[in-house]
C-alpha positions in Angstrom: -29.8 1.6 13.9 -27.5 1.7 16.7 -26.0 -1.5 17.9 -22.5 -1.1 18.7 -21.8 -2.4 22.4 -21.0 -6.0 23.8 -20.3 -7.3 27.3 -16.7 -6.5 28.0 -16.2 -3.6 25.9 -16.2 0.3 26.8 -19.7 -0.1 25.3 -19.6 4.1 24.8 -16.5 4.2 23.1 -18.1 2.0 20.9 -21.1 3.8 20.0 -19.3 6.4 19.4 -17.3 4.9 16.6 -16.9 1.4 16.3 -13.5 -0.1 14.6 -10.3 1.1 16.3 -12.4 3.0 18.7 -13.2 -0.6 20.6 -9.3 -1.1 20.5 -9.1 2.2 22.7 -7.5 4.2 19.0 -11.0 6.2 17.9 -8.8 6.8 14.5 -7.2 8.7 11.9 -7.8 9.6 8.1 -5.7 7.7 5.8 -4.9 6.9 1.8 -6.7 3.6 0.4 -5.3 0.2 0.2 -2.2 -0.3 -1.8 -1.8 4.3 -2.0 1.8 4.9 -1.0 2.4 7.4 1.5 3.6 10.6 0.5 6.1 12.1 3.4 4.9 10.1 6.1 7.4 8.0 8.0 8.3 4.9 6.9 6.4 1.8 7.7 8.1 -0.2 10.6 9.1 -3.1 9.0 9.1 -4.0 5.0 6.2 -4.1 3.5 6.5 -7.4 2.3 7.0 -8.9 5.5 5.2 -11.6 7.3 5.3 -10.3 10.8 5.7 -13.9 13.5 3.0 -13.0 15.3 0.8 -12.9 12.1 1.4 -16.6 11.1 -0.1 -19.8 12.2 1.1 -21.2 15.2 2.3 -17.3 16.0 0.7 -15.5 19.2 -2.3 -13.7 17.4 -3.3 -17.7 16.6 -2.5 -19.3 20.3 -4.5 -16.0 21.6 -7.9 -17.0 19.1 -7.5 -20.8 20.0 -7.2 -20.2 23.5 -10.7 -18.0 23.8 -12.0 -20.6 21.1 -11.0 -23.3 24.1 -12.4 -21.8 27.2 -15.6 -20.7 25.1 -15.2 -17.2 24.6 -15.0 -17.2 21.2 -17.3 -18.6 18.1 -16.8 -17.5 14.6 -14.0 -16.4 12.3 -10.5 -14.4 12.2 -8.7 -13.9 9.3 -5.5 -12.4 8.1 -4.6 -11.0 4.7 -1.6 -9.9 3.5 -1.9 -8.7 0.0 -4.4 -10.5 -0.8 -3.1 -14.1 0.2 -4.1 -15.6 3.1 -1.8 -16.0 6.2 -4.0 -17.0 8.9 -7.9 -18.4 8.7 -9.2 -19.9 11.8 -12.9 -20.8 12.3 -14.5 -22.3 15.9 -17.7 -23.0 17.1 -21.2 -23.8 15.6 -22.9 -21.1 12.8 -26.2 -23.3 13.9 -26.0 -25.1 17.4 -29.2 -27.1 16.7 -28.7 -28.3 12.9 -25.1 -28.8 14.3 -23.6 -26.5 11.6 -20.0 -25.3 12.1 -18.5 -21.6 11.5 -16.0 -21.5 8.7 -14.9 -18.9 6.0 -18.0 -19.4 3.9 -20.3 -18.5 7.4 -22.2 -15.1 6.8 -21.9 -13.3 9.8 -24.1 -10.6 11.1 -21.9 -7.1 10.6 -24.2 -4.2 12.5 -22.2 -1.1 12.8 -19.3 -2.6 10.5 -21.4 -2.6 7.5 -22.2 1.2 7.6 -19.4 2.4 5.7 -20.9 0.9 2.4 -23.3 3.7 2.4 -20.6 6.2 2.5 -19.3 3.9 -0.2 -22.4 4.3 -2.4 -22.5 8.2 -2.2 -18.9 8.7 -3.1 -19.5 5.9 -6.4 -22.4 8.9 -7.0 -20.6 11.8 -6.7 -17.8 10.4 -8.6 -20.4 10.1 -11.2 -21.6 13.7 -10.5 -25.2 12.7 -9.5 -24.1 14.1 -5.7 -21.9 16.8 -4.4 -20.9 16.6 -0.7 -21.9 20.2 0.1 -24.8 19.4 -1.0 -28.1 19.5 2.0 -30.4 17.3 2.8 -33.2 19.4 1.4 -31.5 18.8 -2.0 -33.2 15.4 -2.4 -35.3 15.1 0.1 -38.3 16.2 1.8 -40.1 16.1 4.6 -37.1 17.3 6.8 -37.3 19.9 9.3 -36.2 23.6 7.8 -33.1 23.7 9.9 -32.0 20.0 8.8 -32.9 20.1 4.9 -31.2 23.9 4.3 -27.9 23.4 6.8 -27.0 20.0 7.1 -24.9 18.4 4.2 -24.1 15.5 3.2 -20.5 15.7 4.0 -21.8 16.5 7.7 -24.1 13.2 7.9 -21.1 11.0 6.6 -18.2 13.2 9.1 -20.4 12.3 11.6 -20.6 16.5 12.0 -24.6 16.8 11.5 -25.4 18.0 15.1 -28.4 15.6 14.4 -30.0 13.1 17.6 -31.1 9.9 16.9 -34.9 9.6 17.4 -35.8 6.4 19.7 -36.4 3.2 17.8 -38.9 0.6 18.5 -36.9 -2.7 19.8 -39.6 -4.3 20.7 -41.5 -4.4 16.9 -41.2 -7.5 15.2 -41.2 -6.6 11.6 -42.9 -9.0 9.0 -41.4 -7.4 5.2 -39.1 -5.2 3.7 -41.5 -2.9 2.7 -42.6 -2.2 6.5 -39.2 -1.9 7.4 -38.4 0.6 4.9 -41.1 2.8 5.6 -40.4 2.7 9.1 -37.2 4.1 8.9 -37.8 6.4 6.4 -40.0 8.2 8.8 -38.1 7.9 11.5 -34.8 9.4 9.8 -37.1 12.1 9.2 -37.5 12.4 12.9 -34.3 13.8 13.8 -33.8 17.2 15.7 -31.5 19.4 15.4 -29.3 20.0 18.6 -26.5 21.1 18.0 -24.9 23.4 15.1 -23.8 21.3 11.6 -20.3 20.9 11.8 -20.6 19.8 15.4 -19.2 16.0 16.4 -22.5 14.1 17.2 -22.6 11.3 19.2 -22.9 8.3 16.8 -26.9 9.5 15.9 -28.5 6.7 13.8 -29.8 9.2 11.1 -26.3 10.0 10.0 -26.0 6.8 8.0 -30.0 6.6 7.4 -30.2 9.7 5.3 -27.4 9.0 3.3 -29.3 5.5 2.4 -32.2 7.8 1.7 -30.4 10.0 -0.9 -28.7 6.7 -2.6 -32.6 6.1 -3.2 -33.6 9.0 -4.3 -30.9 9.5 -6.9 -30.7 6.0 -8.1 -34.7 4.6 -8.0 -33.8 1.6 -6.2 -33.7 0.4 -2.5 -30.8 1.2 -0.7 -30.6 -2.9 0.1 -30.9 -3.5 -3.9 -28.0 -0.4 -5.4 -25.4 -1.8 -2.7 -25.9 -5.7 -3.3 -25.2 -4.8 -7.1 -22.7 -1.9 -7.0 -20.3 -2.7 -4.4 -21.5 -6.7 -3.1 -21.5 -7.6 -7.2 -18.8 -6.0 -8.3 -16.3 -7.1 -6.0 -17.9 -10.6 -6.7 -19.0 -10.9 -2.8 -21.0 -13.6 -3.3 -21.6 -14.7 0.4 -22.5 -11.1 1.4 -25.8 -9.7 1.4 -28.7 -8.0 3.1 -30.3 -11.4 4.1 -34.1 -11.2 4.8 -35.0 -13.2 8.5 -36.5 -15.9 6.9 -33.3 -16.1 4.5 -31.6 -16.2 8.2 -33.5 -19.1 9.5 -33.1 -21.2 6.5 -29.7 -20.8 4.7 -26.8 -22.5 6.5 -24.0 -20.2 5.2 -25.6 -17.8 8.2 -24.3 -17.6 11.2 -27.1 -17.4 13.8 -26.6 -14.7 16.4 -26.5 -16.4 20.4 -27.1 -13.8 23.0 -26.7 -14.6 27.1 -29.5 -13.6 29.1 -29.3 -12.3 32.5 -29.5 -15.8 33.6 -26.4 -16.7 32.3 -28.2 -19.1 29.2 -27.7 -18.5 25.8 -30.9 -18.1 23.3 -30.6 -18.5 19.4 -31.5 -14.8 18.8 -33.5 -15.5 15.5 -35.3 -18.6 16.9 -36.0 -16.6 20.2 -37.9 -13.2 19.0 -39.4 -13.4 22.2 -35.9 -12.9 23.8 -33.8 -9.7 24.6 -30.5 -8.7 25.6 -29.7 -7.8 29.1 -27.2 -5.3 27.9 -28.0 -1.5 29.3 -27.1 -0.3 26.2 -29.7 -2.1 24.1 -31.7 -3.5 27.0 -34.1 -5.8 25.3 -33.1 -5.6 21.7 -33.3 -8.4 19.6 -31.3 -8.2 16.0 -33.8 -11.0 14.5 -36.5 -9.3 15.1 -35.8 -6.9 12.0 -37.0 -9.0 9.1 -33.8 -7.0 7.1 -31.3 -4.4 8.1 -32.3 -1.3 8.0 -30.9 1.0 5.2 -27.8 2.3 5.6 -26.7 -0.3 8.4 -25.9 -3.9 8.9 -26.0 -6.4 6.2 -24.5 -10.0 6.5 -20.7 -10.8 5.3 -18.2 -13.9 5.0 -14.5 -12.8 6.0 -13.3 -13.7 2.3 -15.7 -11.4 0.9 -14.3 -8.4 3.2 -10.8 -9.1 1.8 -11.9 -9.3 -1.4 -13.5 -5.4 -1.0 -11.0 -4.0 1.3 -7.9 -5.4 -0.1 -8.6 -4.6 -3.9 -12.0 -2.8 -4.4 -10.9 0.3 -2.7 -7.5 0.4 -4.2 -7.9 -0.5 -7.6 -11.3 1.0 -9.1 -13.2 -1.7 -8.6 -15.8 0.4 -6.5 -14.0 3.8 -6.2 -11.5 5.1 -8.5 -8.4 6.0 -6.2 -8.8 9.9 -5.3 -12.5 9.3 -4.2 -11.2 6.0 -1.9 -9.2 8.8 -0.5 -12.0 10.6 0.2 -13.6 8.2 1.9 -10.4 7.3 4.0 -9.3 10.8 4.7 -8.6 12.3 8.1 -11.5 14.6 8.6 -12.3 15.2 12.4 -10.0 14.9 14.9 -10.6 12.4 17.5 -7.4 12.0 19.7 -3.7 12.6 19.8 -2.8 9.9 16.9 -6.6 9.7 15.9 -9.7 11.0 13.7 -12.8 10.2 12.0 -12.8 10.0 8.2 -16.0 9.3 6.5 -18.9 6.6 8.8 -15.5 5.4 10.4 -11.9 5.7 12.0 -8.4 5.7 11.0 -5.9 5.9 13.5 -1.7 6.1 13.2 -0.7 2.8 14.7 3.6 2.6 15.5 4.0 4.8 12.1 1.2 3.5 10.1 -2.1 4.2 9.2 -4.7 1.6 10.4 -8.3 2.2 9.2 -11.1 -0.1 10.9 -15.0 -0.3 11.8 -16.4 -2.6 14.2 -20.1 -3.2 15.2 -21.5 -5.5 17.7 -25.6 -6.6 17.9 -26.9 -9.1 20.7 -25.0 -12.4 19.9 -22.3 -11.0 17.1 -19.6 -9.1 16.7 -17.6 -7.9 13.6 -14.7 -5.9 12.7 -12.2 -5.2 10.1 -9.1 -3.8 9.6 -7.0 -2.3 7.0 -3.4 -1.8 7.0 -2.6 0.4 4.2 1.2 0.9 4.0 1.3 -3.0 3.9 -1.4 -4.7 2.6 -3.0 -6.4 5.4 -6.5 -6.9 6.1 -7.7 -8.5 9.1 -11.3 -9.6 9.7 -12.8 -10.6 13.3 -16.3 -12.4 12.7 -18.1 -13.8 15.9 -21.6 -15.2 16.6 -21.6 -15.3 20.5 -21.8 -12.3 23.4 -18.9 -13.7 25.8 -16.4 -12.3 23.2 -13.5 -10.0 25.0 -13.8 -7.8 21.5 -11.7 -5.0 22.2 -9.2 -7.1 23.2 -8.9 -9.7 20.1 -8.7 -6.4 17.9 -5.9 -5.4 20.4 -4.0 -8.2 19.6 -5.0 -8.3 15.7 -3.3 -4.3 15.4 -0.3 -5.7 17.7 0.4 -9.0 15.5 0.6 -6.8 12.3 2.1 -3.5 12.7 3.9 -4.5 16.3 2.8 -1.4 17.7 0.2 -1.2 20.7 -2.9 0.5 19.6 -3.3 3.8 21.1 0.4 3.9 21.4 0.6 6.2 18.2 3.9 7.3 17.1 4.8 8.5 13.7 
């Protein structure tokens, strides 16, 4: 469940978070797209402004295309400024060997970035009043240690507060249906020890979002993989985003396949290479194809349009939350830094007087983030099928081209 780390990236800083936490911010709660701030300070520039740096031809561009140029970079960046298009840029082959290039229709493979749709799916129930936050674990499920099903809460597993570890996984298992997946993370979520009390920062532990999936399950009847794709994916018409199966992967040529470098210094088609692991120490030998789907709660595949589309209008117009339970999911709830904090399965952060809110995840051969800007109504997207990809850095330069602040820098 865990795969947030890439070669040239504080690779702990990104398990802990992901998002702004790989731009060296770890975050900071914040309204929804298009909420106005209350008495926060001002934004600092208009809101309708097109920043230079933001525009084609503008530095965040020359930056992308120079990477693209000396090979460090394959995939897609995008800029949205209420809901138009500035910038779209797309290097680099999706499939090397069918000689299939990346562009904005390209699926990429999101890991870590695509957990916050669970937290998305519980807050659609509790909206409903199927769910209450406060509610434990033991509420809906079974088979849970005593400890874990009476204590731990929802609003703890999706705070990232459970005090839960995250039981080892089996990288090397090459998985052959959803059904086996399934079952093997339901036992495995049921696993987890208790180690520290609820209410106590964990350390990115894989059961936090796999629970969560559980309880969408058990509330709704249907798979995790199936109430997403039709409750968030459908209604925000994401039609090139979905929990593609590995064969689906293999076959459709809107899917970016995943290249990882091995020690050697080579690069192996992840999906065509089960046989092949990263060097990485952080996920030594892991191999994201070898998953016939994503496990619930995590990963998923997305096009950069489709992230727009349910970042800069599905959370801040009812489409998939109505506006005070977006800012639930947004909200400040732990803090993380000076300018920083966790809100719910990701981090916000204050970025020269705004809020930026952000996720980023990175598997063997990909990388994904996004962004969103809410006092102005950008979205920025960062889609990449290669390992030699200075990550932190492009979403560096991203938070600099849009808000001209340095992230990290804080202020307001």
């Amino acid at each position: 469940m865990d795969s947030d780390s890439v070669r040239g990236i504080d690779r702990r800083r990104l398990l802990g978070w992901g998002g702004l936490a790989a731009a060296g911010v770890v975050a900071a709660g914040a309204p929804p797209v298009g909420a106005q701030p209350g008495h926060a300070a001002p934004a600092p520039t208009a809101p309708d402004a097109i920043p230079p740096d933001t525009r084609p031809g503008g530095a965040y561009d020359r930056y992308v295309a120079k990477l693209a140029a000396e090979d460090k970079f394959s995939g897609v960046v995008l800029l949205s400024h209420r809901g138009r298009t500035v910038l779209s840029r797309s290097y680099g082959m999706a499939d090397r060997e069918k000689g299939i290039p990346n562009h904005k229709g390209v699926a990429f493979n999101l890991s870590s970035a695509g957990k916050p749709f669970g937290a998305v799916a519980i807050l659609q129930l509790a909206q409903q009043g199927k769910v209450k936050l406060s509610d434990t674990v033991g509420t809906y499920l079974t088979g849970f240690a005593k400890e874990i099903a009476e204590q731990v809460t929802i609003h703890h597993l999706l705070s990232g507060t459970s005090g839960l570890n995250s039981p080892e996984e089996d990288l090397q298992r090459i998985f052959q249906s959803r059904e086996e997946v399934h079952e093997f993370y339901e036992q495995w979520a049921r696993q987890s020890k208790q180690v520290a009390p609820p209410g106590t920062p964990t350390d990115h532990a894989g059961s936090e979002v796999a629970i969560p999936a559980l309880i969408v399950e058990a509330v709704t009847g249907k798979t995790y993989w199936n109430y997403v794709e039709e409750h968030i994916f459908g209604r925000c018409g994401m039609t090139g985003t979905a929990f593609y199966t590995r064969p689906q992967w293999l076959t459709d040529e809107h899917i970016a396949h995943s290249y990882m470098r091995q020690a050697d210094g080579s690069v192996v088609d992840a999906v065509r290479n089960l046989d092949k692991g990263s060097p990485d120490p952080y996920q030594l030998g892991k191999n994201p194809g070898r998953l016939f789907i994503d496990a619930p709660g995590d990963g998923g595949f997305a096009t950069a349009p489709d992230l727009v589309r349910l970042f800069a209008h599905a959370l801040g117009d009812g489409t998939v939350l109505e506006r005070p339970w977006a800012e639930v999911l947004t909200g400040a709830k732990i803090p993380h830094g000076e300018h920083s904090f966790g809100a719910y399965t990701m981090p916000t952060s204050i970025v020269n007087g705004q809020w930026v809110i952000g996720r980023a995840g990175v598997n063997p051969g990909s990388a994904a983030s996004w962004n969103i800007y809410p006092y102005t109504g950008w979205v920025g997207v960062i889609l990449s099928n290669c390992d030699r990809v200075p990550f932190r850095e492009i979403i560096q330069r991203e938070i600099q081209a849009v808000t001209g602040g340095s992230p990290g820098g804080g202020g307001g």
